[in-house]
C-alpha positions as a LaTeX table, in Angstrom:
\begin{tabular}{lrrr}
\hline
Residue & $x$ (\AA) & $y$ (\AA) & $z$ (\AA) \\
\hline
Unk1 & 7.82 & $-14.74$ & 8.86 \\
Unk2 & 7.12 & $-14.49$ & 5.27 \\
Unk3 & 9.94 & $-13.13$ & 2.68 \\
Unk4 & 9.91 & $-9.84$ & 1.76 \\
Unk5 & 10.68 & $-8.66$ & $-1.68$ \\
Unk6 & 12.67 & $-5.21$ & $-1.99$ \\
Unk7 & 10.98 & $-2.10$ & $-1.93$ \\
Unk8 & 9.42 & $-1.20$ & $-5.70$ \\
Unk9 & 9.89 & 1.88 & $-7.70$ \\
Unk10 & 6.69 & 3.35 & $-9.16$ \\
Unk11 & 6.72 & 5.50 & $-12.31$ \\
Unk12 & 3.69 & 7.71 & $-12.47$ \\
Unk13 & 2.97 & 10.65 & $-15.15$ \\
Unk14 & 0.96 & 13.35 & $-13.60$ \\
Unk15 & 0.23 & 17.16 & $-14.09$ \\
Unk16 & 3.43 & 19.37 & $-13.42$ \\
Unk17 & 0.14 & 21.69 & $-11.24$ \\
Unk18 & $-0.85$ & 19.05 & $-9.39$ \\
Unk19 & 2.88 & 17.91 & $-8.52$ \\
Unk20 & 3.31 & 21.46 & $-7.58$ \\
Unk21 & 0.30 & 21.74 & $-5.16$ \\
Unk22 & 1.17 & 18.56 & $-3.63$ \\
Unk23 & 4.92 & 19.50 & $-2.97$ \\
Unk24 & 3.70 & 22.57 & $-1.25$ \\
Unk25 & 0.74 & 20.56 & 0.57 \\
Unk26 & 3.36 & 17.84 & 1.32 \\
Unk27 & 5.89 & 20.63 & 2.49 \\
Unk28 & 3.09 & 22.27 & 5.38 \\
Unk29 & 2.62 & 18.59 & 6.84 \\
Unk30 & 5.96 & 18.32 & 6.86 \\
Unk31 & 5.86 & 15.13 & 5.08 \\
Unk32 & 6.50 & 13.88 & 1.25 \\
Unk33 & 4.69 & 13.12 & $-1.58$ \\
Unk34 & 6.25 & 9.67 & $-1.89$ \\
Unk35 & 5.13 & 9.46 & 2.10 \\
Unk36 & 1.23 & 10.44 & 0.89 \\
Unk37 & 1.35 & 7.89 & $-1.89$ \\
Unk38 & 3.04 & 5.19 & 0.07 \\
Unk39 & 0.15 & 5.92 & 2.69 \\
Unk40 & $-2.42$ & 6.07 & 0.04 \\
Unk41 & $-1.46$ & 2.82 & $-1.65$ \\
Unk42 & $-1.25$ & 1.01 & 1.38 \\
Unk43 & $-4.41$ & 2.01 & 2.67 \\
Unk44 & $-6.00$ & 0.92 & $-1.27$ \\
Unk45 & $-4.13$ & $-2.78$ & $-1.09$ \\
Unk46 & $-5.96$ & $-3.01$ & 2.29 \\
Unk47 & $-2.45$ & $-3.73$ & 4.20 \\
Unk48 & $-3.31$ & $-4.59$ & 7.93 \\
Unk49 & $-1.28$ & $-2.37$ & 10.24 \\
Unk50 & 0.64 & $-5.07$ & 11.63 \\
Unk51 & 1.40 & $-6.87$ & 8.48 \\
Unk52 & 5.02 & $-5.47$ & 8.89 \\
Unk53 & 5.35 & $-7.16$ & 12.60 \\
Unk54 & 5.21 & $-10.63$ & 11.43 \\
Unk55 & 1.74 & $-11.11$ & 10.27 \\
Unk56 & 1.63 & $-13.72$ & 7.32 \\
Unk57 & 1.33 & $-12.52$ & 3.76 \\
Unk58 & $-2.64$ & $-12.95$ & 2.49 \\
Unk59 & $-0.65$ & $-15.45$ & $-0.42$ \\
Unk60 & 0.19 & $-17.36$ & 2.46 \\
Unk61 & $-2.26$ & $-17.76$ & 4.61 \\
Unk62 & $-4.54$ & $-20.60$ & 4.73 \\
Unk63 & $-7.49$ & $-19.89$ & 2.78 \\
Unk64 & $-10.91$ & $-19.00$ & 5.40 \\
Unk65 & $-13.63$ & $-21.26$ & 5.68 \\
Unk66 & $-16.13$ & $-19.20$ & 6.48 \\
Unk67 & $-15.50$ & $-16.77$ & 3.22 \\
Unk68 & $-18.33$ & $-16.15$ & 1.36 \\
Unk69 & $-16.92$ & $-16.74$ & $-2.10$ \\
Unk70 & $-15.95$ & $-19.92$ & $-3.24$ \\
Unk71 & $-11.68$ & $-20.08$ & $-3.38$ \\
Unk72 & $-11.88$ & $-19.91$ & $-7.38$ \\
Unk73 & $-14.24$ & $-17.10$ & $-7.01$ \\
Unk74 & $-11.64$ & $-14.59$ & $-4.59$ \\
\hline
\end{tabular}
């Protein structure tokens, strides 16, 4: 299995309103708002679900033959 690195922190300035309406959103689906923007920026890297169970990291992986693009071009 690959290495993992540490969790990250992520600094992020947005509107004290918006912050408020997602901690009350956040709050009725009993989840968080670090929870929705872990979700969201997993789902925007394109993570595969069972990256965490072993799969290999994309930086790893041998590169596809039958990609489209050219390996300089990805």
């Amino acid at each position: 299995m690959g290495r993992r690195f540490p969790d990250a922190n992520l600094t992020i300035r947005v509107d004290p309103d918006t912050v408020m309406w997602a901690r009350v959103r956040a709050l009725q689906r009993r989840t968080s708002i670090s929870q929705v923007i872990r979700r969201c920026l997993e789902a925007y890297a394109g993570i595969p679900d069972g990256w965490k169970q072993g799969l290999p990291l994309p930086w790893e992986s041998a590169p596809d033959p039958e990609h489209p693009l050219a390996p300089e071009d990805r």
